[in-house]
C-alpha angles and dihedrals in degrees: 000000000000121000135231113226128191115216105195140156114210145170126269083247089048105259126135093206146346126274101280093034097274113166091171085124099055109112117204124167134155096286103058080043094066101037089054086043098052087052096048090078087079095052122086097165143039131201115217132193107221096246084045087047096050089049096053095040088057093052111028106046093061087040096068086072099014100125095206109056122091120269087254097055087048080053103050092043087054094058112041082045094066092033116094118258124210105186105189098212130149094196104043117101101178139002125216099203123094120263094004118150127208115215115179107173139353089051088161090058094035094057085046094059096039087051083056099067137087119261137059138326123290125232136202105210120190103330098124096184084044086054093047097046088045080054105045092042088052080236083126117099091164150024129196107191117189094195109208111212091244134105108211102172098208138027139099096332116206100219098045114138090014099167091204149001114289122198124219130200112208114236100173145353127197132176124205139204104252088056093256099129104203114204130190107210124180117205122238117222 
């Protein structure tokens, strides 16, 4: 059975941005790239909030022939333009980008159902309501937390609302140079 990952940077105290959004202290460098990078082969599908969605089609889709973005950034584009993209809105008709996938209602037994197919893993990147609800629903199997060394006290926290404890099993932790400590949880159920 496929999994369902989450890719998210946070704070040391748990939030995913600031109150109004803010990711200013998110620190990302070649490294992490290429770590992230390196993990995104066993990935075939991404889940999308609809605010999260709206950022990276306006960024990705030009990036593939841009000349003047970095190899990595060609790359990237490439990719998650060819990987299939479920974007949970309630307010979305239609979406432009290739091998994108509306889903309205129902999103627990939709994931089910998506975790029952053939192909590749599936990965939450960046929608922090789309994480928690994937949280609080028990829909997670796994969790990779880049933790910025930064204490913001308040923000969009990730394990708002949990409705119970939820234990982890550590996979992997990494440290990199620039003090982010990315971890690869998976969650026990």
């Amino acid at each position: 059975m496929r999994k369902t990952i989450a890719l998210l940077h946070t704070t040391l105290d748990g939030f995913l941005a600031g109150p109004n959004g803010e990711m200013d202290w998110i620190q990302y460098d070649e490294e992490i790239q290429d770590h992230v990078a390196a993990k995104m082969h066993g990935i075939d599908t991404v889940f999308y909030g609809r605010v999260t969605y709206d950022m990276m089609v306006d960024f990705w889709p030009a990036e593939a022939n841009n000349p003047d973005a970095t190899p990595y950034h060609r790359e990237h584009a490439r990719w998650i333009g060819e990987t299939t993209k479920i974007v949970f809105t309630k307010t979305m008709k239609e979406a432009t980008w290739q091998n994108t996938v509306l889903i309205h209602d129902n999103i627990p037994k939709e994931v089910e159902r998506l975790k029952a197919l053939p192909g590749k893993d599936m990965l939450i990147i960046g929608s922090a309501s789309i994480a928690r609800f994937f949280l609080q629903k028990g829909l997670l199997d796994e969790l990779w937390l880049n933790i910025n060394p930064v204490i913001l006290g308040k923000g969009i926290d990730l394990y708002k609302d949990l409705p119970q404890k939820i234990n982890l099993t550590c996979l992997e932790a990494k440290k990199f140079a620039c003090g982010v400590v990315g971890y690869c949880y998976r969650v026990e159920r």
